[in-house]
C-alpha positions in Angstrom: 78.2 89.7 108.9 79.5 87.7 111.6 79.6 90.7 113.8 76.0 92.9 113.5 77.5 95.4 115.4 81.2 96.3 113.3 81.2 98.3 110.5 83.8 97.3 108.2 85.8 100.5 106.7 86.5 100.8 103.6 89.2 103.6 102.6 89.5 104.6 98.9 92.1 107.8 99.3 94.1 105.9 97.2 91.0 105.7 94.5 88.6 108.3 94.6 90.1 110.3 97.1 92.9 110.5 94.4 90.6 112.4 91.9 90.8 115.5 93.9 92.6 117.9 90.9 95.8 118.1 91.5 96.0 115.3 93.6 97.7 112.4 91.8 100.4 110.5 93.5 103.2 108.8 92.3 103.9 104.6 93.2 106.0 105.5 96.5 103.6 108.0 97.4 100.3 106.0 97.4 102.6 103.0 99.6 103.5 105.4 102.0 99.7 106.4 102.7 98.9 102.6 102.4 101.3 101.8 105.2 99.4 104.7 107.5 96.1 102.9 106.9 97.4 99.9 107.7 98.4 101.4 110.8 95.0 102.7 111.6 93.7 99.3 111.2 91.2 99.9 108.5 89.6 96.6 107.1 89.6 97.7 103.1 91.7 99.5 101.3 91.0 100.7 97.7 94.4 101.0 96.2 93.4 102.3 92.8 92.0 101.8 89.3 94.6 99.1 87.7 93.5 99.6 84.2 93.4 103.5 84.3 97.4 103.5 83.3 100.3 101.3 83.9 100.9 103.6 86.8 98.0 102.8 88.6 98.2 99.0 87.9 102.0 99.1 89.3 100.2 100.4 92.4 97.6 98.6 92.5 100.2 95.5 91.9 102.5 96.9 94.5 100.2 97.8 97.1 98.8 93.9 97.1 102.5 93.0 97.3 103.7 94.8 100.6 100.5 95.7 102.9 99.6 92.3 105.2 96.7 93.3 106.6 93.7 95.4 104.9 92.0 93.6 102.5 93.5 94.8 98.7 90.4 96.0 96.2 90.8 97.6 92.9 88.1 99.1 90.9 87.0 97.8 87.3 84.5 98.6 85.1 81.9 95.8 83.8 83.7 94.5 81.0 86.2 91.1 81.1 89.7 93.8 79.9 88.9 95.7 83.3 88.0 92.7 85.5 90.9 90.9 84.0 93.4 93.7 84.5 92.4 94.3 88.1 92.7 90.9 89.2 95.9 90.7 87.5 97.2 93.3 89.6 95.3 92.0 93.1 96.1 87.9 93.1 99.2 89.2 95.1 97.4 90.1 97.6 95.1 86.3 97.6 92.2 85.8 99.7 92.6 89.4 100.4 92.4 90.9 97.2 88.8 92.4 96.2 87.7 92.8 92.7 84.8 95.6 92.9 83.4 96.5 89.6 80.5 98.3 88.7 78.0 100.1 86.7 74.9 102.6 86.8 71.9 101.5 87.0 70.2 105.0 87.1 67.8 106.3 84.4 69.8 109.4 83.4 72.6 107.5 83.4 71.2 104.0 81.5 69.8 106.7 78.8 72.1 109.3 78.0 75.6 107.6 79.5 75.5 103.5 78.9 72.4 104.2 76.4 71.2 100.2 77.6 67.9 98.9 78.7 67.4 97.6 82.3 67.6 93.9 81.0 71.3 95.0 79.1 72.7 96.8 82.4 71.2 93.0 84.2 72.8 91.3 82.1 75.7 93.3 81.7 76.6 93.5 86.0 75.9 89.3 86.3 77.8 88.8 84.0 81.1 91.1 85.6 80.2 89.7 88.9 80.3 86.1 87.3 84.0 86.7 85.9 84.9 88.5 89.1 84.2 85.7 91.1 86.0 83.2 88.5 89.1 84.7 90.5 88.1 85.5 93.7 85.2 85.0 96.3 85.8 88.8 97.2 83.9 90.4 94.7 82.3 93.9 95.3 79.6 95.3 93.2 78.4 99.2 93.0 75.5 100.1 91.1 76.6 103.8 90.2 74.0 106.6 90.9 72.1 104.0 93.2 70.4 106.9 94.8 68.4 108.2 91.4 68.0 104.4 90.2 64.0 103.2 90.5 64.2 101.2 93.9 62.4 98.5 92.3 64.8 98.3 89.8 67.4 98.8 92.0 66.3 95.9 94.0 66.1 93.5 91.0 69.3 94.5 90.3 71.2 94.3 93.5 69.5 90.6 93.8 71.0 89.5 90.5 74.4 90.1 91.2 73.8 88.4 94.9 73.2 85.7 92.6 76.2 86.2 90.5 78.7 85.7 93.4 78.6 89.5 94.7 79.6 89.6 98.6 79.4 93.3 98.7 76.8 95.3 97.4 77.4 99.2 96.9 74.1 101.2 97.1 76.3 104.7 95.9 75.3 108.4 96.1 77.9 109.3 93.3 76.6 112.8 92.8 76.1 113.9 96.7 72.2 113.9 96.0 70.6 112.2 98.6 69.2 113.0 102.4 69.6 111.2 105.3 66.0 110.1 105.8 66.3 109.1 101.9 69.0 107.1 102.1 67.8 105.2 105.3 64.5 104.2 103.3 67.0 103.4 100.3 68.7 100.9 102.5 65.5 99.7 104.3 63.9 98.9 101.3 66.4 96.6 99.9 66.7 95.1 103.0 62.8 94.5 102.9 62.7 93.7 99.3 65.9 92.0 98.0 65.0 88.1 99.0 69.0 87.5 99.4 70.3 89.9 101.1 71.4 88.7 104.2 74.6 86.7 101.7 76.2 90.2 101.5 77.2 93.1 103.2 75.6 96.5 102.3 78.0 99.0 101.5 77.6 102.7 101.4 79.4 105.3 99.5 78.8 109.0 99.8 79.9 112.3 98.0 79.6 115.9 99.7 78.2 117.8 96.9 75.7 118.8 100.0 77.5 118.2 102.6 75.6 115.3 103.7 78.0 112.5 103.0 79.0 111.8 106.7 75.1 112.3 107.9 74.4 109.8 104.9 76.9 107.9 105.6 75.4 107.3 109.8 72.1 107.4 108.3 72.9 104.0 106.4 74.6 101.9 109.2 71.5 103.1 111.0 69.4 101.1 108.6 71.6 98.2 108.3 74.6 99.3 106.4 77.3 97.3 107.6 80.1 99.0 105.2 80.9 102.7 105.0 83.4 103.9 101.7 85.3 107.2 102.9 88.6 108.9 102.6 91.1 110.6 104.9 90.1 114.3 104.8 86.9 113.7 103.1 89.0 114.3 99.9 87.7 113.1 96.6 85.7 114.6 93.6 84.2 117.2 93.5 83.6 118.4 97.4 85.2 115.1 98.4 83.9 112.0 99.6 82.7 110.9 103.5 85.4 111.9 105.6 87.2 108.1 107.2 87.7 110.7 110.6 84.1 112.4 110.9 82.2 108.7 110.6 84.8 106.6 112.7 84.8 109.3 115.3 80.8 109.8 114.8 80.4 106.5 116.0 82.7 106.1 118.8 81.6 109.3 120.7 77.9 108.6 120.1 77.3 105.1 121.2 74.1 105.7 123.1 72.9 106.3 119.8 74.6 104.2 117.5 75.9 101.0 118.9 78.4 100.0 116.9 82.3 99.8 117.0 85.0 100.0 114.1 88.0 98.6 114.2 90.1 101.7 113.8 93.0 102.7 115.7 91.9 106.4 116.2 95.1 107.3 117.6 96.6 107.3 114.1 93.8 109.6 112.5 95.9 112.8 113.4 99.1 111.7 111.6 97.7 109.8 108.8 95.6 113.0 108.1 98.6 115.3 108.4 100.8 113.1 106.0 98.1 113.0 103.2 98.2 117.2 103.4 101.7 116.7 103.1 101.7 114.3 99.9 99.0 116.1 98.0 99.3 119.7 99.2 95.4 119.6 99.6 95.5 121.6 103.2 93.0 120.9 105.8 90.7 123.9 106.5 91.0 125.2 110.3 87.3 124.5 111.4 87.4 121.0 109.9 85.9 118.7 112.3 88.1 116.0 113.8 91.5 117.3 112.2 91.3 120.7 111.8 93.7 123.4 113.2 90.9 124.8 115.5 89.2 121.1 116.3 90.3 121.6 120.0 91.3 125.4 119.7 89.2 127.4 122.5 89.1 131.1 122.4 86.1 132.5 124.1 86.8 133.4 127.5 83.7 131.1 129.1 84.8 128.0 126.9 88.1 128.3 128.4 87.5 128.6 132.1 85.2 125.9 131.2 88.0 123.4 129.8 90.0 124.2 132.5 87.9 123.4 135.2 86.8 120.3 133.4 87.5 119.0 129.7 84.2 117.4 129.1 82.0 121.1 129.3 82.8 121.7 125.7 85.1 118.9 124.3 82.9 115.6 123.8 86.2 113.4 122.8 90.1 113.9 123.5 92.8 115.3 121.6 95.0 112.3 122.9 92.6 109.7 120.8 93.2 110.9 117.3 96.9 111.2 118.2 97.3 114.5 119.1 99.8 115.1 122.0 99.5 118.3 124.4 102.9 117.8 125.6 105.3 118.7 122.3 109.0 117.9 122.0 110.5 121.3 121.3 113.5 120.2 119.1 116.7 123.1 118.2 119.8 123.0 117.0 121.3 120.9 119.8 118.7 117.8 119.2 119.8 114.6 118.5 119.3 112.3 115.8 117.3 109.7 118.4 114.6 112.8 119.5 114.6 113.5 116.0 113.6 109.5 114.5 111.0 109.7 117.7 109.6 112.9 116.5 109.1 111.8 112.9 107.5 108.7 114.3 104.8 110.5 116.2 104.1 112.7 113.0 103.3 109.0 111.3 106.8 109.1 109.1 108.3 106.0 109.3 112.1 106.8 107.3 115.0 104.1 106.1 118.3 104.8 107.0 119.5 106.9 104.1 116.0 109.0 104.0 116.0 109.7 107.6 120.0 110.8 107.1 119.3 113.1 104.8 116.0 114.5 106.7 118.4 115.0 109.9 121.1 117.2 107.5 118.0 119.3 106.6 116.8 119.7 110.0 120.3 120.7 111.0 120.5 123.2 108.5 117.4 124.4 109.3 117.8 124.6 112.9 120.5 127.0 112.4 118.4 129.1 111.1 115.6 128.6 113.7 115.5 128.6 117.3 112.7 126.6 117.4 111.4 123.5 115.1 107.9 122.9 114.8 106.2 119.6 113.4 104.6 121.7 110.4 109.0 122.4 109.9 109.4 118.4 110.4 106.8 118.1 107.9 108.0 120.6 105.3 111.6 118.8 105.8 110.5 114.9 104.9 107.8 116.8 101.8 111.0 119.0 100.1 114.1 115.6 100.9 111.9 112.6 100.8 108.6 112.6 99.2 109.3 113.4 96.1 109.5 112.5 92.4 112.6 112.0 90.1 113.8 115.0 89.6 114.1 115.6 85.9 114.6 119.4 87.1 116.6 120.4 90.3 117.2 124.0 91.1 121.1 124.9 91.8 121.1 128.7 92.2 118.6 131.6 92.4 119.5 135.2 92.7 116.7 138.1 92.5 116.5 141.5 92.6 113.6 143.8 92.7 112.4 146.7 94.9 110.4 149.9 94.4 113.1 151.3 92.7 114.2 148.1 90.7 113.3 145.8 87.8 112.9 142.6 89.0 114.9 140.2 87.7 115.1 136.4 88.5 118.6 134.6 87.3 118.0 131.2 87.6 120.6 127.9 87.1 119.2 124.6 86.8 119.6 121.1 85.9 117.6 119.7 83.4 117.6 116.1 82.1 121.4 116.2 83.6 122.1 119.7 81.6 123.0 123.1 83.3 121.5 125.3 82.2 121.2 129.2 83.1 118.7 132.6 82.7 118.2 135.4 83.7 114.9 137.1 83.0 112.8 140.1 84.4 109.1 139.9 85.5 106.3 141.9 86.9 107.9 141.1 90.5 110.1 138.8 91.9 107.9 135.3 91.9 106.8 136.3 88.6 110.5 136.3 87.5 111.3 133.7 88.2 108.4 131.3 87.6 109.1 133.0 83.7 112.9 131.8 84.2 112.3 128.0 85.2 109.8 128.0 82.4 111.9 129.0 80.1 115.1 126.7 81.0 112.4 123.7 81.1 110.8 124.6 78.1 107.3 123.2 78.9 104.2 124.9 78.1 102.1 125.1 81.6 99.5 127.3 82.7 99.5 128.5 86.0 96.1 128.8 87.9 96.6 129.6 91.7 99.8 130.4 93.7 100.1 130.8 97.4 102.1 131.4 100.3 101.9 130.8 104.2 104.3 130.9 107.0 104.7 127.2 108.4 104.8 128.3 111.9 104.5 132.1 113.7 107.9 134.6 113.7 109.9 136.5 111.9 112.2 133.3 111.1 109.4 131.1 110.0 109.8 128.9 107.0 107.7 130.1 104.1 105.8 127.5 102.3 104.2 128.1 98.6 101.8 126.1 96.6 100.6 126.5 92.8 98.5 124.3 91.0 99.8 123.9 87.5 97.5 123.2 84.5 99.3 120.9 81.7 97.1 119.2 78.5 93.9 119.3 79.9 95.1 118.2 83.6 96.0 120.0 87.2 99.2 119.5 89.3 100.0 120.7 92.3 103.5 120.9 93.5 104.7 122.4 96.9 108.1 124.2 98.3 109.3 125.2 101.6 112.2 127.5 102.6 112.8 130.3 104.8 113.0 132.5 101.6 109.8 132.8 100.1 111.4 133.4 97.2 113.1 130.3 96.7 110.4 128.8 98.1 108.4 129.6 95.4 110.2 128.5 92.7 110.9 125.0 94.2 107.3 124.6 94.5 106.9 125.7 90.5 109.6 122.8 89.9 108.1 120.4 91.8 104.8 120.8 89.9 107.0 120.4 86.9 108.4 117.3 87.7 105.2 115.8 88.9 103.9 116.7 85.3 106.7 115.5 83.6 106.4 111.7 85.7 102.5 111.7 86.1 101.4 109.2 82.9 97.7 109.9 81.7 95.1 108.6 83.5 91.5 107.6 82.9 89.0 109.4 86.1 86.4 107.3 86.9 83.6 108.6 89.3 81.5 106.4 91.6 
């Protein structure tokens, strides 16, 4: 690396962050986090798996098109169709564009996954690196499961594909299995033992299956690491990946420890975090570090007086440099479309002129309603007008009635592939109602698996926002609705679940 002391980072919430269930996003969505980690100044980003489905190659494709300034990569398996496709949808992107392709090099997995000898899997990685680099000097390689591979063999491996044309080497812990003072040896011992090494950069990968990834993750760059792979929120299989905030923020507030610098514009991490929540639904728990709801909450009576009389006696970084303001614009009914654009803009929502119009007519309608607008209400607003799928089903009326005295009954009119369409139907209570109604007017077979509802902000005039997580042919949506009748609420989070089903094509997970 020309810089020892940078650690290049390498966000794949697009990719593996992605494989959260439920979390799928649609073309627009995935640009519109692309454009925050652009933002935020991060050096790689992983924009999908181009193969997977034409959905992720018109991404992938897309993504390499429009963002300037990340380096592009999309994943491939070992095999020419996959290295071929990626690259087909990277070249946009040029000298930019990363193909990083893999395979495991483990025992378990060389036996009972890939059933190949060590001299097949070799031969197998050279021989993707090889085509890789026929289109690109940018080419990545991950030996999946590096953790549980023989280091030896590991080594021999990692050397190989040096050879090949690899300029990135992934040394993965795809199952979260490893320790800190593990993984530090890991990367010591390549560096010790692979003879050319120094011609690439060692990357490091990390799932939270222990809740180790971030430790990992520092662990690494501690022995030499000069990548780290996270995503925003830690999201990602299983319990998620290394979290991009936790490890960027790790390494800023302890340099005395760990000299070395990123070059990440923290100030975004707030935003960027909050607008991933509001495209995937996947909410950040409260005692999250970084970007949790209680990250710079203080309630004991000693920790107060202490911040009061001095910030630094119990908070070891500021609010202010993840992008979170103290001072909020309180917006009402009698705010201006200006305040309102500047608003939006701190939140990390960057509108055109017809999506910001029809965000402000919500926001008017709203504040009619409300005396006070919150950014969780400025955030339910752009989630319910602008980031959304086609609608292949759109609520028009809802009426329900239920009580202790009453059956309830939902009557439901809809549109559906252009048709009105209208039921009533009764139910074991009111959101039972009329989830049965808009099933039966869309006429899709769906399972539901978890529903739930929270107040956006305190008071009695809060909006109410509901999520459920769908379950369609084997796969899990999750679809999300705001409005300050939970009712309603409720069933425009059911529809939006639907039409995420009905625009989501199939895709292939791949874990690394």
């Amino acid at each position: 690396m020309a810089d020892t002391n940078k650690v290049i980072i390498f966000d794949t919430t697009l990719r593996d962050g992605e494989q959260s269930p439920g979390a799928s996003m649609t073309i627009d969505e995935k640009l519109r986090i692309a454009f925050q980690l652009e933002k935020m100044n991060v050096d790689v980003m992983e924009a999908g798996f181009p193969i997977a489905s034409i959905g992720d190659f018109e991404a992938v494709k897309k993504i390499a098109q429009t963002i300037k300034g990340p380096q592009i990569a999309g994943l491939a398996r070992a095999n020419d169709q996959d290295i071929d496709r990626a690259w087909e949808a990277l070249k946009y992107a040029g000298d930019r564009g990363r193909i990083h392709t893999f395979i495991a090099t483990s025992d378990i997995h060389m036996k009972h996954k890939l059933r190949m000898s060590e001299d097949e899997v070799v031969d197998t990685a050279v021989k993707a690196v090889k085509r890789a680099a026929s289109y690109t000097p940018n080419v990545e390689f991950s030996a999946e499961d590096a953790v549980r591979t023989r280091l030896p063999f590991l080594a021999r491996v990692i050397e190989a594909v040096i050879d090949a044309g690899a300029t990135t080497v992934n040394i993965p812990d795809t199952v979260g299995y490893t320790m800190p003072s593990e993984y530090y040896a890991i990367i010591t011992y390549l560096k010790e033992n692979v003879a050319n090494i120094d011609k690439a950069v060692i990357s490091v990968h990390c799932h939270n299956d222990l809740g180790l990834a971030v430790a990992n993750s520092l662990a690494a760059v501690g022995a030499g690491a000069g990548q780290v792979e996270c995503t925003i929120n830690g999201i990602g299989e299983r319990a998620g990946n290394c979290s991009l905030e936790e490890v960027v923020m790790g390494l800023r507030t302890r340099q005395d420890l760990m000299p070395f610098s990123t070059g990440i514009v923290t100030e975004h991490i707030y935003s960027t975090s909050r607008l991933l929540t509001t495209i995937t639904g996947i909410v950040v728990q409260p005692n999250k570090a970084i970007v949790g709801a209680n990250a710079f909450a203080h309630e004991a009576g000693i920790h107060q007086h202490g911040v009061l009389m001095e910030k630094t006696t119990y908070e070891i970084m500021t609010p202010e440099s993840i992008g979170l303001t103290q001072n909020k614009l309180v917006l009402g009914k009698h705010s201006g479309r200006h305040a309102f654009n500047q608003r939006l803009g701190d939140l990390g929502y960057d509108l055109n002129k017809d999506d910001l119009q029809k965000a402000f007519v919500r926001f008017k309608a709203l504040a009619d309603i409300k005396k006070e607008i919150f950014d969780e209400d400025l955030d339910a607003i752009v989630a319910d007008e602008i980031i959304r799928v086609p609608e292949k089903y759109k609520l028009l009326e809802m009426n329900v009635s239920s009580g202790s005295f009453a059956v309830p009954t939902a009557t439901v009119q809809m549109e559906v592939d252009g048709e009105v369409k209208k039921t009533a139907v009764i139910g074991d209570g009111p959101v039972d109602a009329t989830f049965k109604a808009v099933k039966e007017l869309v006429g899709t077979d769906v399972h539901l698996l978890h529903f739930s509802v929270a107040a956006i902000t305190g008071g009695t005039d809060a909006q109410g926002e509901c999520t459920v997580r769908l379950e369609f042919d084997g796969r899990e949506q999750l679809g999300q609705g705001a409005h300050p009748d939970i009712i309603v609420a409720a069933a425009k989070a059911y529809i939006n679940a639907l039409n995420k089903i009905a625009s989501l094509q199939k895709r292939t997970p791949v874990d690394l």
